[in-house]
NUTIDO-895081 format. One line per field, with one value per residue (C-alpha): y, x, z; chain. Coordinates in Angstrom, 2 decimals, always signed. Layout:
N
yy [Y, ...]
xx [X, ...]
zz [Z, ...]
mol [A, ...]
This chain:
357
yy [+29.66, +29.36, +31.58, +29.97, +26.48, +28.35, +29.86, +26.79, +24.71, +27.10, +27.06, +23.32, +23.34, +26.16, +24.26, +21.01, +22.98, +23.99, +20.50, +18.35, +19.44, +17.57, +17.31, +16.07, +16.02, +15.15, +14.30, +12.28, +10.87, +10.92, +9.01, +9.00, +8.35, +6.51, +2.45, +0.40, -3.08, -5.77, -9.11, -9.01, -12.17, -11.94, -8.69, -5.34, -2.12, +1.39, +3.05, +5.55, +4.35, +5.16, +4.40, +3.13, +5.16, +5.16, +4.24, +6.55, +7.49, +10.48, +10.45, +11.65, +11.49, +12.70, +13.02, +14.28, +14.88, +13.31, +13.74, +11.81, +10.28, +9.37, +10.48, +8.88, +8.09, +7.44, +7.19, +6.78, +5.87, +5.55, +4.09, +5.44, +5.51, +9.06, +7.84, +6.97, +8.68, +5.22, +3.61, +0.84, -1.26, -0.73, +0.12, +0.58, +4.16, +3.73, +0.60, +1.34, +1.91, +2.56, +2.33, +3.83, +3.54, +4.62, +5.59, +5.74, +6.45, +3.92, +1.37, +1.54, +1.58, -0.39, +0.07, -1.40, -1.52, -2.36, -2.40, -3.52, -6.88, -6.56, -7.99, -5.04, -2.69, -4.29, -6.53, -4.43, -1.10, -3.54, -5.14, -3.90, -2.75, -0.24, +1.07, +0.83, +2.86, +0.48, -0.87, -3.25, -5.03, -6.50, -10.40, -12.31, -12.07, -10.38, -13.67, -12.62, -9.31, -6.58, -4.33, -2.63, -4.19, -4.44, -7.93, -7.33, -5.35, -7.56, -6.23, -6.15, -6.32, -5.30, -4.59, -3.71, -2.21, -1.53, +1.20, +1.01, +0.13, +0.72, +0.37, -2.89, -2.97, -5.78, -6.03, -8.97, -8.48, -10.56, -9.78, -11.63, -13.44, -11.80, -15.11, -17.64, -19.79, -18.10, -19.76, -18.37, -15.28, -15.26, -13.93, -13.44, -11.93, -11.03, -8.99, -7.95, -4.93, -3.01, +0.38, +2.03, +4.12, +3.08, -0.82, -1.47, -5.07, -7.07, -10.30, -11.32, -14.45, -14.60, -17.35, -16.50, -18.23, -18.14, -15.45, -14.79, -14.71, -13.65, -16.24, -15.53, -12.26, -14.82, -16.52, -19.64, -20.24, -23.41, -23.98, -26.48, -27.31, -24.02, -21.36, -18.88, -15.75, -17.19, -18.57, -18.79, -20.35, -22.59, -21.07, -19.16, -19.24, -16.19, -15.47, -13.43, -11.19, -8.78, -6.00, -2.78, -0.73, +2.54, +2.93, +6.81, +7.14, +3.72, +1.51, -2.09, -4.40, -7.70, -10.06, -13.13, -14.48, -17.87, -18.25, -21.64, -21.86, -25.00, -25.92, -28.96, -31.28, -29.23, -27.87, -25.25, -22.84, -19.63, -18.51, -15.20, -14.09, -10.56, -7.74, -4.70, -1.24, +2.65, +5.29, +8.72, +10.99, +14.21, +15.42, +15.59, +12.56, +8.64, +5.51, +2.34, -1.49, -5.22, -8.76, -10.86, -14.82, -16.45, -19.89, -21.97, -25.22, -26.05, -22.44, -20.27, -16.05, -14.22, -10.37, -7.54, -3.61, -0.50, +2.82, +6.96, +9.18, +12.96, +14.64, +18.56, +19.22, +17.66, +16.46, +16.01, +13.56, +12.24, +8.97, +6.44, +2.35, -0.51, -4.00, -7.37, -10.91, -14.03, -17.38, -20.88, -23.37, -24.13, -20.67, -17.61, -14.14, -11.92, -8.31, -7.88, -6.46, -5.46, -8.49, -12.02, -12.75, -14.96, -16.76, -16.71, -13.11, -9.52, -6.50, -2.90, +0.77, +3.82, +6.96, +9.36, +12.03, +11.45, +14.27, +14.01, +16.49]
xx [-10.12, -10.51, -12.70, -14.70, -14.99, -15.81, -18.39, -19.93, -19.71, -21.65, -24.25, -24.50, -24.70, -27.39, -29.41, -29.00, -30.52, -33.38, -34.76, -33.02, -32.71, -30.10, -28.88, -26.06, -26.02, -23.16, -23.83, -22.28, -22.10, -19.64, -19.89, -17.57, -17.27, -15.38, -16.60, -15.85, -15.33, -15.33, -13.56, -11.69, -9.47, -9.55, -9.20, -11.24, -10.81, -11.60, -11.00, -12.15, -15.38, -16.39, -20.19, -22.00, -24.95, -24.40, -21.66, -19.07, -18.97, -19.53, -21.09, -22.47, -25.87, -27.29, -30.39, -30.77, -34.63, -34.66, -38.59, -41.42, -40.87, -37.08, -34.72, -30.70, -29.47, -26.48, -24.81, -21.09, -20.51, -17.14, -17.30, -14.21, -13.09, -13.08, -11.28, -8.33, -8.94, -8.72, -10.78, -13.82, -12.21, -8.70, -7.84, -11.41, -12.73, -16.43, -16.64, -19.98, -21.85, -21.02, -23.77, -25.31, -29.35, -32.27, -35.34, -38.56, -41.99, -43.99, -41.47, -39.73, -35.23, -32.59, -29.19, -25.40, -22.36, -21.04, -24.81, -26.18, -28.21, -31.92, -30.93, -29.51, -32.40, -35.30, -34.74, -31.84, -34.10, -36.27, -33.49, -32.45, -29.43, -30.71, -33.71, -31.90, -28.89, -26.19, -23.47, -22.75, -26.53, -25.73, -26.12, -22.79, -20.43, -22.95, -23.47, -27.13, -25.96, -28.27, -25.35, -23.41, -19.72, -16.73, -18.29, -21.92, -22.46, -22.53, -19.91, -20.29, -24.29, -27.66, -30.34, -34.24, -36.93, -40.54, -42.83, -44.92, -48.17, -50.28, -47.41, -46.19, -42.93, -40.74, -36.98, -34.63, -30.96, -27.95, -24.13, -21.88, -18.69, -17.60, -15.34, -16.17, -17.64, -21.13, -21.88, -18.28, -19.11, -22.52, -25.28, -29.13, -31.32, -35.60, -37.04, -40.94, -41.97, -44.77, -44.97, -48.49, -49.11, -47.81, -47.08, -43.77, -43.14, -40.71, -39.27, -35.94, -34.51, -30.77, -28.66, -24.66, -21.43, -18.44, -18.88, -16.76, -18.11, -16.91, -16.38, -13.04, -15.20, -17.68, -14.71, -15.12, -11.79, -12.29, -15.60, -16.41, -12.80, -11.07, -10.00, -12.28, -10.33, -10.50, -13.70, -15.09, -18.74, -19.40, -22.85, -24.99, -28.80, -29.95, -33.52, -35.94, -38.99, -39.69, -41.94, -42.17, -45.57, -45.82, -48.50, -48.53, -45.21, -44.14, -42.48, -42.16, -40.41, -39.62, -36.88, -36.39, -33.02, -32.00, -28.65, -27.40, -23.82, -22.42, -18.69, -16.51, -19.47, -20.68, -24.12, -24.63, -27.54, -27.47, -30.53, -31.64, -34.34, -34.40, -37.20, -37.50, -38.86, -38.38, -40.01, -40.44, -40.64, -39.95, -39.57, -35.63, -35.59, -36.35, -35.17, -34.76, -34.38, -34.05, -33.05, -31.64, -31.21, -28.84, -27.36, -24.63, -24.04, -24.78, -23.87, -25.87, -25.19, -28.25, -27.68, -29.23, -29.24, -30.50, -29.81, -30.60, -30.32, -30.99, -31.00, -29.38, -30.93, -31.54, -28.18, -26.95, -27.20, -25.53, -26.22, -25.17, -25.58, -25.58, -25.53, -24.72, -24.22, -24.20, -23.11, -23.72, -20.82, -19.96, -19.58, -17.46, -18.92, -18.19, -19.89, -19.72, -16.57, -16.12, -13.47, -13.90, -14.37, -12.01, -15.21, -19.43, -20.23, -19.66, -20.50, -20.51, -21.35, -20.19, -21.34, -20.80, -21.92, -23.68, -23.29, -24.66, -25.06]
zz [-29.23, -25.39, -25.06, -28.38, -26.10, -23.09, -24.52, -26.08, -23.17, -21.10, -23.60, -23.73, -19.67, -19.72, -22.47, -20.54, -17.17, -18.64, -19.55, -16.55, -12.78, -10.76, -7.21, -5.16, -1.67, +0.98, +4.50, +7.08, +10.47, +13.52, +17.03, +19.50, +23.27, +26.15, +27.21, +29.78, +28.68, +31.61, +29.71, +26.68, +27.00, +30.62, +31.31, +31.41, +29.39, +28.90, +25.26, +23.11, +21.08, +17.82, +15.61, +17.88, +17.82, +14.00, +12.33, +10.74, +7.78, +4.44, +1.47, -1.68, -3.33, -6.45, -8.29, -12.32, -13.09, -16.69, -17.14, -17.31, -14.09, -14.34, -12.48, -13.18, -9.42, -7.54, -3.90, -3.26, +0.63, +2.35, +6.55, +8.24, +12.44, +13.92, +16.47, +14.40, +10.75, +9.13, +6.44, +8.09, +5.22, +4.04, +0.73, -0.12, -0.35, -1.12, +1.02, +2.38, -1.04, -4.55, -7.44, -10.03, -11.71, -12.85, -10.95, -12.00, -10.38, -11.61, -12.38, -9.53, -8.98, -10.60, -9.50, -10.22, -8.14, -4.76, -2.69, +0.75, +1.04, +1.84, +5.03, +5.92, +3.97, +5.64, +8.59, +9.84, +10.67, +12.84, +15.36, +18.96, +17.38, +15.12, +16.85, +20.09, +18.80, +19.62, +17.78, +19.93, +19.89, +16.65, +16.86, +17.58, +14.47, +12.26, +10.54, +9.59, +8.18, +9.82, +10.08, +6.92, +7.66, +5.38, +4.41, +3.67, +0.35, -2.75, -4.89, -8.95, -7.86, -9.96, -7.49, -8.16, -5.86, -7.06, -6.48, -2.89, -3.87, -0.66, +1.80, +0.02, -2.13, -2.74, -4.22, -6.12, -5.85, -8.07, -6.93, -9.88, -9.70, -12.55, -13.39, -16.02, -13.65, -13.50, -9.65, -7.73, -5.85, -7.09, -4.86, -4.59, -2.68, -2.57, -0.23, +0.73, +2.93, +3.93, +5.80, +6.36, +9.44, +12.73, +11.33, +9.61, +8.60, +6.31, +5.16, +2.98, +1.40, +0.06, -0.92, -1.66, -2.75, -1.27, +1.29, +4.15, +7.48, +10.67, +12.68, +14.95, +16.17, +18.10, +19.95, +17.77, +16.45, +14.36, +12.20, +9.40, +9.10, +8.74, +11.05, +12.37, +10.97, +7.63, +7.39, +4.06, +3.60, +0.25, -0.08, +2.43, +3.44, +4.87, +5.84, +8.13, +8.93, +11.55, +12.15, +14.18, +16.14, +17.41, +20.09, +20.71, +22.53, +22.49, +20.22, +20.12, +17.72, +17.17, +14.70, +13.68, +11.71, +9.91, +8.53, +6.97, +6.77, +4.62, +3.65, +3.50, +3.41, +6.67, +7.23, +10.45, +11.25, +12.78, +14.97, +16.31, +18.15, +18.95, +20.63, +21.98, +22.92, +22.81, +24.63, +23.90, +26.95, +25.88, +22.41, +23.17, +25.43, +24.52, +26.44, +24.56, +25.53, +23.98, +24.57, +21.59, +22.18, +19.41, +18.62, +16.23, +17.06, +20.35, +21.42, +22.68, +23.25, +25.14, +25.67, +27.20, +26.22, +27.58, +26.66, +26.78, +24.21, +24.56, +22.04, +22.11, +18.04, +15.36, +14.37, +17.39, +20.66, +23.45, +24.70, +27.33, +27.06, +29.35, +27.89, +28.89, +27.36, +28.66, +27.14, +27.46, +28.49, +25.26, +24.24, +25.31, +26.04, +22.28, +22.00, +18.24, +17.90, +21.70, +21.56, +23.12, +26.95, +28.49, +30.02, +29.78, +30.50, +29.51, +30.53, +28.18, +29.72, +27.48, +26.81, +23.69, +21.36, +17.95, +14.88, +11.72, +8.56]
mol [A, A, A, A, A, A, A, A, A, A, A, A, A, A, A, A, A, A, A, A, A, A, A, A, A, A, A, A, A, A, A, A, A, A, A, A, A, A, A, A, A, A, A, A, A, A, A, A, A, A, A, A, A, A, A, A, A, A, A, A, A, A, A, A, A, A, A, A, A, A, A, A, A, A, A, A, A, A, A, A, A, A, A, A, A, A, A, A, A, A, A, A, A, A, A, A, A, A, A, A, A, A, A, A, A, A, A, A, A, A, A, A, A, A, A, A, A, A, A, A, A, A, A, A, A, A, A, A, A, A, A, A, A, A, A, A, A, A, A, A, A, A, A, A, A, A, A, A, A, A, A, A, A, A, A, A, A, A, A, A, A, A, A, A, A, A, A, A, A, A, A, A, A, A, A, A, A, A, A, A, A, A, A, A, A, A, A, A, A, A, A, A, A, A, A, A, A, A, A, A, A, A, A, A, A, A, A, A, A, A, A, A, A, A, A, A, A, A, A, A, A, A, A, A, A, A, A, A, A, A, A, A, A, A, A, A, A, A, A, A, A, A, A, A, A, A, A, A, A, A, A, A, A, A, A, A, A, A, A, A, A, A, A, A, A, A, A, A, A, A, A, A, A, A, A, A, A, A, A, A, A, A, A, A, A, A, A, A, A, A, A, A, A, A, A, A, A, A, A, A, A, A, A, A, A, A, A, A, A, A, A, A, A, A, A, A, A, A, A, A, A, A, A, A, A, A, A, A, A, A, A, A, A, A, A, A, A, A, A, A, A, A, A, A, A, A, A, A, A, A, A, A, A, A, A, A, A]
């Protein structure tokens, strides 16, 4: 009888293989290095860095060819610390990503599950931070959500992006609550791009409920009424455009961010300005630069980065980065999560190796 099933479930799988070709691939990232910290509440440090060229993590993605255009898709995405082992989000495997869809080529994508927001698809690949390949660039607190935290995805989420039609696609996103009130937890998001030659440009709008934000990282430690480590925002504005040129070697890029943060009766914005540039010397060798200027009420952080990277193939690089920040007097110094300065300035210089696969 064993061998009866055996045999019939090869046959199914070798009947299935000749209409449908699929694919799964895993790859990954590690970073690591040493920094040089000069205030963390008031004093300096040196420690072993992790993802700041890219952030750690492994994954899986697969593609099944269904015909006709469609393809069944899926990507399962877990961020972890080399320097420790640990998860980016504890007790959370896929933290990163987790969905599943349907892709077609003249339709477009539609995917479920635990996704990132368009701020993070589109505006994200145009900041300091990301083209600059620095961790650390990413605007104070991460309040506009350019970078993937443990925060950012919308969980329980339906995303759609279209075909590019000339360089231009656009998206809509809905995370639900999944409670019986339909507007807890609920999210949404739209998003318009356009990529065509050396010009890359894009735009997104999102409004969410009920969505913590990380406050306490920018040194704030009350806001709105509640403490800064527990901040939780009633409902969330979040908008922005940017765009990106390559002239030959030379790459310049600039950002803009808007995010409205209301609770208790309160009403705050969050403001971001952000530009820079990247130049390739040798095939193996590029420098990269950028200023970012941000404010929340009546504070204001301005910071500074400038880095190398060199790279030894095509997986891997070693870098080193310089940045600094500078604060306003009703603000303290706050690297995202380098740690808060016991006063208006802070300094970063570290050095590390990228792999990926």
């Amino acid at each position: 009888m064993k061998h009866v099933i055996a045999a019939g479930l090869a046959g199914i799988c070798a009947t299935s293989g000749a209409w449908a070709q699929s694919s799964v691939t895993l790859y990954g990232s590690l970073d690591a290095g040493v920094a040089y910290i000069s205030n963390v509440g008031g004093s300096s440090k040196w420690m072993l860095e992790q993802g700041n060229m890219q952030p750690d993590r492994w994954g899986l993605k697969g593609v099944e060819d269904l015909g006709g255009g469609l393809k069944a898709v899926f990507q399962l995405e877990n961020g972890f610390y080399t320097n420790t082992g640990a998860l980016a989000k504890a007790n959370t495997l896929f933290n990163r990503q987790a969905y599943v869809g349907l892709s077609s080529d003249q339709f477009g994508t539609l995917t479920l599950g635990h996704q990132t927001p368009f701020a993070f698809d589109v505006l994200g690949p145009l900041s300091t931070a990301y083209l600059g390949a620095s961790w650390y660039a990413f605007h104070p607190g991460n309040i506009d959500q350019l970078a993937d935290t443990g925060v950012a995805p919308y969980d329980n989420s339906m995303k759609y992006k279209s075909p590019s039609w000339y360089g231009l696609s656009f998206g809509a996103m809905m995370g639900f609550g999944n409670t019986t009130n339909f507007s807890t937890g609920r999210t949404m998001g739209f998003a318009v791009s356009y990529a065509n030659g050396p010009l890359k440009a894009g735009a997104t709008w999102s409004n969410e409920h009920d969505r913590s934000v990380s406050i306490s990282t920018t040194g704030i430690n009350t806001f709105q009424g509640q403490p800064g480590a527990t901040y939780i925002a009633d409902k969330v504005e979040n908008m922005g455009a940017g765009a990106s040129y390559q002239f030959g070697n030379l790459l310049v890029h600039g950002l803009y961010t808007r995010t409205k943060l209301q609770s208790n009766g309160y009403s705050d914005t969050f403001q971001s300005y952000d530009a820079g540039a990247n130049y390739q010397f040798t095939p193996a060798n590029s420098v990269v630069g950028g200023a970012a200027t941000s404010t929340l009420s009546g504070r204001r952080w301005t910071q500074f980065m400038i880095g190398d990277i060199y790279a030894l193939s095509k997986s891997t690089q070693v870098y080193v980065n310089a940045l600094y920040q500078h604060a306003n007097s009703d603000a303290q110094a706050a690297f995202f999560t380098a740690g808060v300065s016991s006063g208006r300035n802070q300094t970063i210089v570290l050095t590390g190796i990228h792999h990926s696969f």
